[in-house]
C-alpha atoms as one frame of an Amber mdcrd trajectory, in Angstrom:
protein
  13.346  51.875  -3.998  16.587  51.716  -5.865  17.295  53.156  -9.027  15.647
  50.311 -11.119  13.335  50.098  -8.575  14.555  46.689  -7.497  12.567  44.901
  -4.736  14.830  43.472  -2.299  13.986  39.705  -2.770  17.251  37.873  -1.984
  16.451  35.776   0.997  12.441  35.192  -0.633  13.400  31.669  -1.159  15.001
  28.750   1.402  18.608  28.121   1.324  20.752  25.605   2.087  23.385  27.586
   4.224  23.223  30.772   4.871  26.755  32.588   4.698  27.457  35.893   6.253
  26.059  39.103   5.208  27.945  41.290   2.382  27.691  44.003   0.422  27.580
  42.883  -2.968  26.147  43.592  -6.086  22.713  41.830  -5.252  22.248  43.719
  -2.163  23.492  46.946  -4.057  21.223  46.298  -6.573  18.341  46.602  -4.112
  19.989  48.534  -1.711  17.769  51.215  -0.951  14.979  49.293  -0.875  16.320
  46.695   1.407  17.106  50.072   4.172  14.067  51.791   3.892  11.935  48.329
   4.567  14.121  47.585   7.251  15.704  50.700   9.272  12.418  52.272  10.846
  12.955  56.361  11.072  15.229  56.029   7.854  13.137  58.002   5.463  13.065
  60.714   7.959  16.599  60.412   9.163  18.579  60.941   5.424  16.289  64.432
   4.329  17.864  65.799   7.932  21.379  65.494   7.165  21.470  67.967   5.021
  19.418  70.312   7.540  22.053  69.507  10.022  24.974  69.982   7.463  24.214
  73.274   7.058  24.464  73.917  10.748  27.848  72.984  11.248  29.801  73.142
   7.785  31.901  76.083   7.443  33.804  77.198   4.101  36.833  75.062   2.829
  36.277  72.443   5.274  35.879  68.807   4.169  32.670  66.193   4.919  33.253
  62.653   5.276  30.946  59.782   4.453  31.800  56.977   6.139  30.634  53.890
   4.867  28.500  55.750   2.244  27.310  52.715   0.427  24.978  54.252  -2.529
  25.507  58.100  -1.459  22.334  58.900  -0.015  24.099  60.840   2.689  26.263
  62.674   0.260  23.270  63.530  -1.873  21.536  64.882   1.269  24.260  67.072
   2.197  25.538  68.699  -0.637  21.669  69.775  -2.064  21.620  71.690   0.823
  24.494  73.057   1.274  25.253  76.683  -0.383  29.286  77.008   1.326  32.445
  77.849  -0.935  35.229  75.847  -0.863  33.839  72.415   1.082  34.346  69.410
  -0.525  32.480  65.779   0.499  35.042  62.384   0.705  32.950  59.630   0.318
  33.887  56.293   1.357  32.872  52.559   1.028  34.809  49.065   1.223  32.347
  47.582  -1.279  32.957  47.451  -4.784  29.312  47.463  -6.194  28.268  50.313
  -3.686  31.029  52.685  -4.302  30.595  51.911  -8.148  27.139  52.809  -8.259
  27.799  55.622  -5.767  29.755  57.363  -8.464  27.389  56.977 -10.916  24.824
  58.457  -8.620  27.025  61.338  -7.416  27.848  61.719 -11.220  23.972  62.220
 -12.187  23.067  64.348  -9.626  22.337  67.747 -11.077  21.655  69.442  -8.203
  24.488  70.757  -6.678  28.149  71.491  -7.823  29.467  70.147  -4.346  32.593
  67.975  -5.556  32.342  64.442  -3.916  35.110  62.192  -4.172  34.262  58.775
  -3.953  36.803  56.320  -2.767  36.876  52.712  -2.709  39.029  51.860   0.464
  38.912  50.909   4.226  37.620  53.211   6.649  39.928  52.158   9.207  42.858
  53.366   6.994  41.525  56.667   6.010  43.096  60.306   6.497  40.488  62.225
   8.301  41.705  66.196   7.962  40.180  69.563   8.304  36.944  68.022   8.791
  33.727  70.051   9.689  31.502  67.188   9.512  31.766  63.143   9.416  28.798
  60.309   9.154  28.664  56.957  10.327  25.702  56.053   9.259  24.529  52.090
  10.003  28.386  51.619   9.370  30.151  51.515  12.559  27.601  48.348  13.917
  29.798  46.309  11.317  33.212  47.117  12.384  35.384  45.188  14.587  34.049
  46.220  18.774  37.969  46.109  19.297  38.706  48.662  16.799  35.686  51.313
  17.133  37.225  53.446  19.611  40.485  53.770  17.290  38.095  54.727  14.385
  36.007  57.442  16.274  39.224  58.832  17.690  40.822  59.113  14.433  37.327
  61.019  13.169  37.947  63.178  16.366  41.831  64.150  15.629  41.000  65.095
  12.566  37.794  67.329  13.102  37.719  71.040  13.487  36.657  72.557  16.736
  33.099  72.667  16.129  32.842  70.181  13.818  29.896  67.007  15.129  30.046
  63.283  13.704  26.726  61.866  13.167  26.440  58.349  14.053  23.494  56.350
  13.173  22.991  52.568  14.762  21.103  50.038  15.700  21.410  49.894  19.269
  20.708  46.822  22.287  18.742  47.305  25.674  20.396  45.551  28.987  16.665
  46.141  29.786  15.133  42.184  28.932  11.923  43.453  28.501  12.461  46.668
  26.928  14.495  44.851  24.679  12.703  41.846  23.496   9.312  44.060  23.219
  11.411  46.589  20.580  13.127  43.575  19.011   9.742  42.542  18.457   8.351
  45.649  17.378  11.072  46.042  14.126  10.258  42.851  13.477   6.741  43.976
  12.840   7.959  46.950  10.881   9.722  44.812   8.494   6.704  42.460   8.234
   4.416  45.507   7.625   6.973  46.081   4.506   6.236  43.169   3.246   8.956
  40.448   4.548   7.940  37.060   5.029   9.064  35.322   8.164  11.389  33.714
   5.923  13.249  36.014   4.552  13.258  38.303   8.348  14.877  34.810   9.519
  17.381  34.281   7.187  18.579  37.940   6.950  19.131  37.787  10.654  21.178
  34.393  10.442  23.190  36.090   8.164  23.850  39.374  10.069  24.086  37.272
  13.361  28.078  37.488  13.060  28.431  40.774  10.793  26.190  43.273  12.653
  27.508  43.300  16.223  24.878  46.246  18.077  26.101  48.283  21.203  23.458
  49.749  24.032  23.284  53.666  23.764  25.091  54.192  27.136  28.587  52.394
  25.388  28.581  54.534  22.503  27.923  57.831  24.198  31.123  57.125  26.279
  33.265  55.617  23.748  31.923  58.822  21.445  33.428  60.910  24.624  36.186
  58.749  25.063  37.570  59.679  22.062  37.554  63.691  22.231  33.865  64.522
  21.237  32.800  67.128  23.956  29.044  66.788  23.829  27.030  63.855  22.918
  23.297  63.632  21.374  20.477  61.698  20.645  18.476  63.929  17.848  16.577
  60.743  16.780  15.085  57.656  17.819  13.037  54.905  16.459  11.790  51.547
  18.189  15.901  50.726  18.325  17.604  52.779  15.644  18.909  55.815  17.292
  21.516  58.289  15.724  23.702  61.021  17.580  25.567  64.188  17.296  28.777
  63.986  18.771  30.059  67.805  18.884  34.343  68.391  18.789
C-alpha cells in the first residue's frame, strides 16, 4: 500500500459520469495500492529492476525513469546499484506523483544515488548518455501516433549496450486467448478485493486513456527504432515487460 497506507477506494461508489482517467492527487494518494491490486506480476516485476540495473549500468552514465509516477523504479534501481558517477532522471507529467516522488526519493536512506526528479513531458525530454531507460505501464498512455518518435528518441540517446525496459499491458489478435486472459485479470483484481463496480467504472474511465498494443507491434516498433535485440523477461496473464538491448 501507499505511504499512508491508503486503500484505493475511488470508484467504490456509483457515479454519475465517469470522466477519463488521470493522475491526480486521489489516485496518487493510493497509488501503489491501486498497481499492486491491479497489475498481476507487479510485486515481482519492481524488486528485478534493480537486479537488471546492475547488469547493464556502467559508471557516469545516466538512468531514465520514464513516467516514474511515485519512484518505485528509481528506488529499485539505485538500492542496488554500487557504480560511481551514474545519476537517475526521473520523470512524470503529473503534479501529485512527481511531488510525492521527491519526497520519497528525499527519504530514502538507502543509497546516495542522486535522482533528479522532473516535472515535464516525456515526449520533450533530452535523453543523453543513457545506460538504461524504463517505460514502465507508461508508454500504453501515450499517443499510438507518437510512440515510435518516443522510443527512437530513448534509442538516439542510449549508449551501445545500454537496454530500455518496457513494461505494458498488452492485446491478443487471438479472440479466445484474449477474452479468456481479459477474464482472468479481471479475476485477479476481484481476488484483491474490487467490486464489480468499481472493475467497471475504472475500465470506462481508461477506455480512451489506456490504448494496449499486441506483443508482436511493440517488438517491431522497439526494433524499428534502433534497439538490436528484443525480450520478453516477464509475463503475467497480459502484462508483459521487455528488454530492448542498443
Amino acid at each position: 500500500m501507499s505511504k499512508s497506507g491508503a486503500k484505493d477506494s475511488i470508484y467504490n461508489t456509483p457515479k454519475d459520469m465517469i470522466v477519463d482517467f488521470v493522475f491526480d492527487k486521489s489516485v496518487a494518494h493510493v497509488f501503489p495500492d491501486m498497481i499492486r491490486r491491479s497489475v498481476p506480476g507487479y510485486d515481482n516485476l519492481i524488486p528485478l529492476l534493480g537486479i537488471i540495473a546492475e547488469k547493464f549500468v556502467t559508471a557516469n552514465s545516466n538512468i531514465y525513469d520514464l513516467g516514474c509516477s511515485l519512484g518505485a523504479s528509481s528506488l529499485s534501481i539505485r538500492r542496488r546499484l554500487n557504480v560511481e558517477g551514474c545519476q537517475i532522471i526521473a520523470i512524470d507529467n503529473a503534479e501529485a506523483m512527481v511531488e510525492q516522488c521527491r519526497e520519497n526519493m528525499q527519504n530514502d536512506e538507502h543509497s546516495t544515488i542522486p535522482v533528479d526528479v522532473i516535472c515535464g513531458d516525456i515526449l520533450n525530454c533530452n535523453i543523453s548518455n543513457a545506460r538504461l531507460a524504463i517505460l514502465n505501464f507508461t508508454l500504453q498512455f501515450i499517443e499510438p501516433d507518437k510512440r515510435l518518435e518516443l522510443l527512437s528518441k530513448i534509442a538516439s540517446g542510449m549508449n551501445q549496450g545500454g537496454a530500455l525496459i518496457l513494461s505494458e499491458k498488452i492485446i491478443s489478435d487471438d479472440i479466445d486467448e484474449q477474452n479468456l486472459i481479459e477474464e482472468l485479470q479481471l479475476n485477479f483484481k476481484s481476488a484483491n478485493g474490487y467490486s464489480d463496480l468499481e472493475i467497471s467504472q475504472k475500465r470506462s474511465a481508461l477506455d480512451n486513456v489506456l490504448i494496449p498494443d499486441n506483443l508482436a507491434t511493440h517488438k517491431q516498433r522497439l526494433l524499428d527504432a534502433g534497439f538490436s535485440k528484443v525480450i520478453v523477461w516477464q509475463q503475467c496473464l497480459n502484462f508483459i515487460s521487455i528488454i530492448a538491448i542498443k
